[in-house]
C-alpha positions in Angstrom: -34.4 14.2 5.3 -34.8 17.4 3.5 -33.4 18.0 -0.3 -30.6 20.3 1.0 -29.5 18.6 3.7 -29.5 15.8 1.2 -27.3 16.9 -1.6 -25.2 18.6 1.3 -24.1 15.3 2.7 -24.4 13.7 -1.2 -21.7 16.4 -2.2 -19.9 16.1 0.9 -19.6 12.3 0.3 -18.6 12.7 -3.3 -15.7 15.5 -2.7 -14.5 14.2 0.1 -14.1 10.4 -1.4 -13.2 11.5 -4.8 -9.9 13.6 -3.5 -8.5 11.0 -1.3 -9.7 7.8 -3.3 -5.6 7.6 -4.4 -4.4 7.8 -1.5 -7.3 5.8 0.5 -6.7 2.9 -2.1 -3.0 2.7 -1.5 -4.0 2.6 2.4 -6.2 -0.2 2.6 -4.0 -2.4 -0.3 -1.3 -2.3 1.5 -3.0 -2.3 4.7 -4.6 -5.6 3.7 -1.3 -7.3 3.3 0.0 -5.6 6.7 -2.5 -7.8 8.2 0.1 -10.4 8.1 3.4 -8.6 8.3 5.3 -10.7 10.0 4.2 -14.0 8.1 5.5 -12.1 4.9 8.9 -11.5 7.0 8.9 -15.2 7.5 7.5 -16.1 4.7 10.5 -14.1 2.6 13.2 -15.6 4.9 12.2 -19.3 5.1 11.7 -18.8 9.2 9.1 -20.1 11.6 8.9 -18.6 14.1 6.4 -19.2 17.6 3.0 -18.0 17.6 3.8 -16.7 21.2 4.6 -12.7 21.2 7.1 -12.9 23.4 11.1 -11.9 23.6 12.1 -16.4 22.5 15.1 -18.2 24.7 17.4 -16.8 27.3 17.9 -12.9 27.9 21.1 -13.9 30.1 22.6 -15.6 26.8 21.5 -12.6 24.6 23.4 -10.5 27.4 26.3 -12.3 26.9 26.7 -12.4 23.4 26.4 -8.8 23.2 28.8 -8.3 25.8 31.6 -9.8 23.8 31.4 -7.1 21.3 30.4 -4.3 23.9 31.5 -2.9 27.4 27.7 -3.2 28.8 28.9 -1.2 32.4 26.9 1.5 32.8 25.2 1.5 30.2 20.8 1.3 30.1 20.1 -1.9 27.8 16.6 -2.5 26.2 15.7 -6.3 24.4 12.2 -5.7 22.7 10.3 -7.9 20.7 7.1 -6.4 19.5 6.9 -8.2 15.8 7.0 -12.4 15.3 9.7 -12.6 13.5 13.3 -14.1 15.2 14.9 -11.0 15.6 15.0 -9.0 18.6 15.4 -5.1 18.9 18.8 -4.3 20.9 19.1 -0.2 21.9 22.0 0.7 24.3 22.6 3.7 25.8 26.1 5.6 26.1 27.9 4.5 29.4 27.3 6.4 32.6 31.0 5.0 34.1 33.1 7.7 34.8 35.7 5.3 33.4 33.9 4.7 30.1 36.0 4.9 27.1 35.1 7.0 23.9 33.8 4.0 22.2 31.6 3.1 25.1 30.0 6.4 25.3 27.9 6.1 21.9 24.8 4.6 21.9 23.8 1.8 19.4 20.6 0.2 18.0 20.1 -3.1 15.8 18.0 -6.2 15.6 20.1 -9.2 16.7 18.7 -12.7 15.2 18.2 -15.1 18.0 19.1 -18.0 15.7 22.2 -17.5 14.3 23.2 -13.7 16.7 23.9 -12.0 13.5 23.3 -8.0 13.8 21.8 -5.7 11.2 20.9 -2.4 11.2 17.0 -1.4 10.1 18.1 -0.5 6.7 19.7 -3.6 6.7 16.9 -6.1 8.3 14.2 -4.4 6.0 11.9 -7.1 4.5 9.2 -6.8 1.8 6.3 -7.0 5.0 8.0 -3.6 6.5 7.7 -2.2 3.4 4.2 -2.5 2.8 3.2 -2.2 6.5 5.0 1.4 6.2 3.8 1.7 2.8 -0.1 1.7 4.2 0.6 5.1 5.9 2.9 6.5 3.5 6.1 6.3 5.3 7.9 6.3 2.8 7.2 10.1 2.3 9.7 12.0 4.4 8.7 12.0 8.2 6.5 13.6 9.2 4.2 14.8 6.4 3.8 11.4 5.0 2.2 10.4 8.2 0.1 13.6 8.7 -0.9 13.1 4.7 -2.5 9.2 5.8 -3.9 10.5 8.8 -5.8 13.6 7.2 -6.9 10.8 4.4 -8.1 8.6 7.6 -10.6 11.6 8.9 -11.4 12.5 5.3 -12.4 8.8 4.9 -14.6 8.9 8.0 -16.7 11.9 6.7 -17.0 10.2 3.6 -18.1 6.9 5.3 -20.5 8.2 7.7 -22.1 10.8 5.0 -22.5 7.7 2.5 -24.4 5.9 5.2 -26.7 9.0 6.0 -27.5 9.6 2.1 -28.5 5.6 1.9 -30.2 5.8 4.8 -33.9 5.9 4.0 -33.3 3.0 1.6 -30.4 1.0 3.1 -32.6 -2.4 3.3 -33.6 -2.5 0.2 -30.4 -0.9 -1.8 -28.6 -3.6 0.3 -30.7 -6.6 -1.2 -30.3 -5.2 -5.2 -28.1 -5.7 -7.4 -28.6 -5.2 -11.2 -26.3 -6.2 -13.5 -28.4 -5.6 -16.4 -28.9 -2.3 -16.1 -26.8 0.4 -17.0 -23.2 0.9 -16.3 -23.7 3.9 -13.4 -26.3 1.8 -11.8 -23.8 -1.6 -12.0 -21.4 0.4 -9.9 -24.1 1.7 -7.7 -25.4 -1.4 -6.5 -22.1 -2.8 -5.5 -20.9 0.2 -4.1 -23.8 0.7 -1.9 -24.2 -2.9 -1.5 -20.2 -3.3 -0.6 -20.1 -0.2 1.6 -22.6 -0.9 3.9 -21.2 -5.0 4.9 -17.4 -2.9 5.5 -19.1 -0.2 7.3 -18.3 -1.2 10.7 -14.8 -2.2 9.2 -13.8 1.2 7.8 -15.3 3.2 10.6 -13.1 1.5 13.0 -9.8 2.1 10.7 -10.9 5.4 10.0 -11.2 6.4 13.6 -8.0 4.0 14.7 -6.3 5.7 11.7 -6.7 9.0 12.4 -5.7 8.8 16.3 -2.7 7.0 15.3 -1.1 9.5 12.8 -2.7 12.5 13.7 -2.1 12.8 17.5 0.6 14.5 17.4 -1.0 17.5 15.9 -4.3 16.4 18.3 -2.3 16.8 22.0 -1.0 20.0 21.2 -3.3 22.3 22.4 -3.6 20.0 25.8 0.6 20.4 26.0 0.2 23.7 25.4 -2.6 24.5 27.7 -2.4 22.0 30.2 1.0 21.2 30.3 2.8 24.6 29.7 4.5 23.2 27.1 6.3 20.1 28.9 5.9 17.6 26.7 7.4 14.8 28.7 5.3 15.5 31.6 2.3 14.4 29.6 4.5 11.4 28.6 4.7 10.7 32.0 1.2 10.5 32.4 0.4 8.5 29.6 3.0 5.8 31.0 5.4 6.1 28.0 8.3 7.4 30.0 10.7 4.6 31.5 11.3 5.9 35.7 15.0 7.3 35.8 17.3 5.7 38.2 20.9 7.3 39.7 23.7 6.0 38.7 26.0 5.1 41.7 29.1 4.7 39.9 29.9 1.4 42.0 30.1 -2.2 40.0 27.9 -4.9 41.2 29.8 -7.9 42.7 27.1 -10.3 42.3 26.3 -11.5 39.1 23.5 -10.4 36.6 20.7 -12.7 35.9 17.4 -11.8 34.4 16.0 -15.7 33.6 15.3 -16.2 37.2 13.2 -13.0 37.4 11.4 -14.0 34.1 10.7 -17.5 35.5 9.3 -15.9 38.8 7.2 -13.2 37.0 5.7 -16.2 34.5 5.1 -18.4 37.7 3.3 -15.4 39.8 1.5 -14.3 36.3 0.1 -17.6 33.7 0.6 -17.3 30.5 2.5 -13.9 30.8 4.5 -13.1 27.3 7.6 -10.9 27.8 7.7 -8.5 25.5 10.3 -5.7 26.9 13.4 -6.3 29.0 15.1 -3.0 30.0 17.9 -2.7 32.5 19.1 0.3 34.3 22.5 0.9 35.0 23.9 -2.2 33.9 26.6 -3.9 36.5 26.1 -1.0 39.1 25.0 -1.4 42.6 21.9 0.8 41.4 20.6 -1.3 38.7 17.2 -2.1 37.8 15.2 -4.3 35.6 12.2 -4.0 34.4 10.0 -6.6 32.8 7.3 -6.1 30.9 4.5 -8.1 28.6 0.9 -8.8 29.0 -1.4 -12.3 29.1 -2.6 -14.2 25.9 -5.1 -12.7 24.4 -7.5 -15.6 25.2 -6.8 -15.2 28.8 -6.8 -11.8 28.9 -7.2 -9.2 26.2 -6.4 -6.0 28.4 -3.6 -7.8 30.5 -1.2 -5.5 30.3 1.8 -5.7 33.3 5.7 -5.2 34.4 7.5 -5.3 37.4 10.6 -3.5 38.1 13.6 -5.4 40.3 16.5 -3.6 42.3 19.2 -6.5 41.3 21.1 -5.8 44.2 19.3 -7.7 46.5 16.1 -8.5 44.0 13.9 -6.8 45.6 10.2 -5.7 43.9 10.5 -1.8 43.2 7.1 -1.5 41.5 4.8 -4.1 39.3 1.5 -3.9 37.6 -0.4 -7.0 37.9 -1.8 -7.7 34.8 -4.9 -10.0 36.2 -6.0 -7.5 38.0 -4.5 -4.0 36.0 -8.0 -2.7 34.7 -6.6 0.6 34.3 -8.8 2.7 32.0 -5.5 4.3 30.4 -4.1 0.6 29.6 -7.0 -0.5 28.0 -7.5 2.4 25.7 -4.1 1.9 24.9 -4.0 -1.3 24.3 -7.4 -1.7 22.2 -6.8 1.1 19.9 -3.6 -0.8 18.7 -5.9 -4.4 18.8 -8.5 -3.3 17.1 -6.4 -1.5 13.9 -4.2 -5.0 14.0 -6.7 -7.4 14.3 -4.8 -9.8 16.2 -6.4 -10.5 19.0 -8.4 -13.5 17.8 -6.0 -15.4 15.4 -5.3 -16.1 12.0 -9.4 -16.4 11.4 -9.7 -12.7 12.3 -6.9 -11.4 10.2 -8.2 -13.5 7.3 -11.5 -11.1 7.4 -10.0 -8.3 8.0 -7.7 -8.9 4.9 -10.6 -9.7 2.5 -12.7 -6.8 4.0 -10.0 -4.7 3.1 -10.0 -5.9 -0.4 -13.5 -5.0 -0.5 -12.8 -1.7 0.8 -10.5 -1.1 -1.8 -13.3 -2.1 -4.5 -15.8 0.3 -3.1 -13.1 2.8 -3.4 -12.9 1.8 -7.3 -16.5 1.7 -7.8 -16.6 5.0 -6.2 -14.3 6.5 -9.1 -16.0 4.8 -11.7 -19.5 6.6 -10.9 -18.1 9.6 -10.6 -17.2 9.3 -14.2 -19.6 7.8 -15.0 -22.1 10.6 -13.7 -20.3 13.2 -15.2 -20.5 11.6 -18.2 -23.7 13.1 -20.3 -24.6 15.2 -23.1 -24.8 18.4 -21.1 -21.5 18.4 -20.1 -19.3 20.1 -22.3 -17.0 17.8 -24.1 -13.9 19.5 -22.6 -15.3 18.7 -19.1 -16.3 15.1 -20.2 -12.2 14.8 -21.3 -10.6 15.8 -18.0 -13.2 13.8 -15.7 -12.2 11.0 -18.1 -8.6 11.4 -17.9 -8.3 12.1 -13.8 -10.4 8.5 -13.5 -8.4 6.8 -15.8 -5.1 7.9 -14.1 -6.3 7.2 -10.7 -7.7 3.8 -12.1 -4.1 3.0 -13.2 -2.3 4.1 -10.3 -4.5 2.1 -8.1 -5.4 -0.9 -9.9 -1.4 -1.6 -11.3 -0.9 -2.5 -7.7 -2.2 -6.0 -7.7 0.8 -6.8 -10.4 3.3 -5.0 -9.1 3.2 -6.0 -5.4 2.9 -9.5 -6.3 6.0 -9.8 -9.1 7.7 -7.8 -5.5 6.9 -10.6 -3.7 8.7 -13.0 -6.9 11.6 -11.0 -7.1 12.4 -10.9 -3.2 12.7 -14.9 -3.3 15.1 -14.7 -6.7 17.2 -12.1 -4.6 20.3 -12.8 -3.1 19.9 -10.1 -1.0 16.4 -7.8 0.3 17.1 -4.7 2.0 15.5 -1.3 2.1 17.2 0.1 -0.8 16.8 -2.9 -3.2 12.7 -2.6 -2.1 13.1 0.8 -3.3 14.7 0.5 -6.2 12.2 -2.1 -7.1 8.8 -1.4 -6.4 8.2 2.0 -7.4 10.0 2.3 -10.5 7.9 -0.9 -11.6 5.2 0.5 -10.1 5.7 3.8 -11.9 6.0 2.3 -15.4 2.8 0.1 -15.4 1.2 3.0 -14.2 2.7 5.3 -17.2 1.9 2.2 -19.5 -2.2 2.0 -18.7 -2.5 5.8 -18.0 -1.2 6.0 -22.0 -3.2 3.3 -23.1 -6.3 5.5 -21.8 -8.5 2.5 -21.8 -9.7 1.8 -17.8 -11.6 -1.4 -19.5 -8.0 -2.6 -20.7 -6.7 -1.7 -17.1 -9.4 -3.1 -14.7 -8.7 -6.4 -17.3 -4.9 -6.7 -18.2 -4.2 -5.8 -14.0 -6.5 -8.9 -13.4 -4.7 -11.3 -15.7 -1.6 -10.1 -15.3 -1.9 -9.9 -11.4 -3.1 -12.8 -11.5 -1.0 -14.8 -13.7 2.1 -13.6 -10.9 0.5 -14.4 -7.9 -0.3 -18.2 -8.9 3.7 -17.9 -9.4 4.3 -17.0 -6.0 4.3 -20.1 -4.4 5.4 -22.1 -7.3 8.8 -19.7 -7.1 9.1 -20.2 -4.0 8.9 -24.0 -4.1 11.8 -23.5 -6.5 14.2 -21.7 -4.9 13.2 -22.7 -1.0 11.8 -26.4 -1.3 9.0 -25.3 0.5 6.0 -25.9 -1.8 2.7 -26.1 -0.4 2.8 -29.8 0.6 6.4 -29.3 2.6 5.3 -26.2 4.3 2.1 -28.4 5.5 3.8 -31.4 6.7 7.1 -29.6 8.4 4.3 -27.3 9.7 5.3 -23.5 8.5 2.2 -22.4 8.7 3.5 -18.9 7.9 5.1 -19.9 4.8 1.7 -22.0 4.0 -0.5 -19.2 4.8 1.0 -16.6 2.7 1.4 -19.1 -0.4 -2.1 -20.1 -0.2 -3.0 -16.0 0.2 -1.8 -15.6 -3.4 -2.5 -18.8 -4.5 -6.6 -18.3 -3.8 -6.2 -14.1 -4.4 -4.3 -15.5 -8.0 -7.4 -17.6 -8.9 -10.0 -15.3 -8.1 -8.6 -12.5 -10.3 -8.2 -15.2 -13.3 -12.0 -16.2 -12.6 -12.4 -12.6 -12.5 -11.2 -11.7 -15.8 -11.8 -14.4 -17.9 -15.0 -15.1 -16.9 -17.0 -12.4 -14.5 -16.1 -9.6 -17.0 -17.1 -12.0 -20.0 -20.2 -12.6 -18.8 -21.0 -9.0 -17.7 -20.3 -7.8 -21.4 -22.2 -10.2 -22.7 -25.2 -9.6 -20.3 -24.9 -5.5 -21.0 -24.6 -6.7 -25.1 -28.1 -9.0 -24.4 -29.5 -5.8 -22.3 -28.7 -3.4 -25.1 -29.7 -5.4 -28.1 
């Protein structure tokens, strides 16, 4: 490799990380914990809930709960469940009857709890998992720029990933087997950066790439709407199967009965190990109704079984179906392993587990990245009023990044010692806390006080976490284990082991490593 193309892919790896490292670290933090999402929903609300992704219990009783607080004629009714938790997603339609009242002809949406058949609204249902599961690509900025923001950070991040590994290149055996924590403090960061980098490679490509699809299509079909589709939008939703088919309303009630559990019972006995995910009925109670039923197979019998099957009620009769054993539809299965390969759930707890610690590591490489930046900038050369600013954009990114790890986990302390979590009290929470421990360290201008006092501190919190949540559940570690919550268990032992690891950290990694550099020096 020749020195210019060199330096251009050196330079193009240090802009390009150094401008979105905020932003970047903010995505994989709080992408790590939305690894486990629902287990934090749980986890927060003293549920357990089935390992099984599918809609849990009857449909037909769901049906009739909801129909003692609505007039369901006429009306198109979806029950969704794509998250574990024990609420379902209810969305009406207004009523097609010609006799529908004015009440009746408004639409509604809520999660109904399956337990107990309470309603709430999403402001309402909001747990401390949404919040960092939106927070990982900055939802929380108004829609849509926040989304557009993460996704041009995920396609930044891929440049700077794929540039990093072209400038190591030539050397990317050996870099990978040295580490030298004698040496000085640019070459400390080096190593682990290079080192680091290269074993989440694979990792960040695939978020990167996953990333950027996700949040950035919209902008990326536009020219194919546009040029292939004249503009018709929902034609090209049509042929990417995200349209529902549209059926007549007849205007003429149904005499028989409607039951769904019979057709989920026949579609589970044609299909094993079929999970419903989606029930959506047309024209509910008219002689045209429909219902369709979708899901897919367990992962570990299938991991592109994706399938539904559509009934006339009337006289139950197969409209359409997709068989998922045999559905090898190439549209399906890019579908379907874009979304499995940014979740990681297609291969258990074990796989989210490495995903969650490789995104810790991620978010280290993104620190070390910061820190020899500085650290390069910082030499005799450089005027001093250069050397100042370089100083002070590190140690504010430092603080915003690094006060994280405290913050989230006295969030995840203060949402057990609530009486009641909703959207507004996650708000009002988080990011003022959030914005005063970062005020704090960015005004103590110290990053060695900031990489240490977020450790302890951190730390110190997230060995609380389970012990607070012993308190005011009962379920401490032991009770979890033996009444088998394994959600409640696995997110307690999370913080528990991350809690540890950053005490270790601080009172003894960074000990040593000043005492080595002191020895080194001397």
């Amino acid at each position: 490799m020749g020195n210019r193309i060199y330096n251009l892919l050196f330079h193009t790896h240090t802009v390009s990380g150094i401008v979105i490292s905020v932003a970047l670290y903010v995505i994989f933090f709080a992408g790590s914990f939305s690894f486990f999402r629902d287990e934090i929903a749980n986890w927060q609300r003293g549920h357990q809930v089935s390992q099984e992704d599918a809609i849990p219990g009857s449909v037909d009783h769901y049906l009739k709960d909801l129909s003692k607080d609505y007039n369901l004629q006429g009306r198109d009714v979806e029950l969704y469940h794509y998250f574990n938790e024990r609420s379902i997603s209810v969305s009406m339609s207004a009523s097609k009857d010609s006799l529908a009242t004015e009440a009746d002809k408004a639409g509604a949406f809520f999660y109904m709890d399956t337990v107990d058949k309470t309603a709430s609204d999403y402001r309402g249902s909001y747990h401390l998992g949404e919040f960092l599961y939106r927070l990982h690509f900055l939802d929380q900025i108004p829609y849509p720029y926040g989304r557009y923001l993460a996704g041009l950070v995920a396609f930044f991040f891929l440049f700077a990933i794929i540039t990093g590994i072209l400038v190591h290149w030539n050397k990317i055996v050996s870099n990978f087997y040295t580490f030298r924590p004698w040496a000085k403090l640019k070459t400390v960061w080096t190593d682990a950066h290079t080192a680091l980098g290269v074993i989440g490679f694979p990792f960040q490509f695939v978020y990167a790439v996953t990333g950027a699809f996700f949040l950035l299509k919209g902008i990326l079909i536009l020219p194919i709407v546009m040029g292939l589709y004249n503009g018709d939008q929902n034609k090209l939703y049509e042929d990417l199967e995200y349209n529902h088919p549209v059926y007549s309303y007849h205007n003429e009630r149904l005499e028989e009965p409607v039951q769904i559990d019979p057709l989920i019972t026949e579609i589970k006995q044609d299909w094993p190990d079929f999970r419903v995910t989606e029930v959506h009925l047309f024209n509910f109670g008219d002689t045209n109704m429909h219902a369709s039923i979708s899901g897919h197979l367990g992962y570990e019998t299938k991991l592109n079984g994706m399938g539904h099957r559509i009934y006339k009620i009337k006289d139950g009769s197969v409209v359409e179906e997709k068989v998922p054993v045999t559905n090898n539809a190439y549209l399906d299965g890019v579908k379907n392993m874009m979304f499995r390969l940014h979740f990681g759930d297609y291969a258990g707890y074990g796989l989210r587990v490495i995903s969650f610690v490789l995104g810790l590591i991620s978010c280290f490489v993104i620190l070390s990245g910061i820190l020899i930046w500085l650290t390069a900038r910082d030499k005799k050369n450089i005027p001093e009023k250069r050397r100042k600013f370089n100083q002070q954009v590190a140690n504010v990114y430092m603080a915003i990044c690094l006060s994280m790890f405290p913050v989230t986990a006295l969030e995840f302390i203060l949402v057990k010692c609530a009486i009641h979590v909703d959207m507004a009290f996650l708000y009002r929470t988080y990011f003022p806390i959030w914005l005063v421990t970062t005020l704090f360290f960015i005004f103590k201008n110290n990053i060695g006080f900031t990489n240490r006092w977020t450790l302890i501190s951190g730390g110190i919190l997230a060995v609380w976490i389970p012990v607070v949540n012993g308190i005011m559940t009962g379920n401490w570690l032991w009770t979890a284990y033996i009444k088998g919550q394994q959600q409640v268990l696995l997110v307690d032992l999370l913080w528990l082991i991350l809690g540890l690891v950053a005490l270790w950290i601080a009172f003894f990694r960074l000990e040593t490593s000043k005492s080595k550099k002191a020895i080194a020096n001397g």
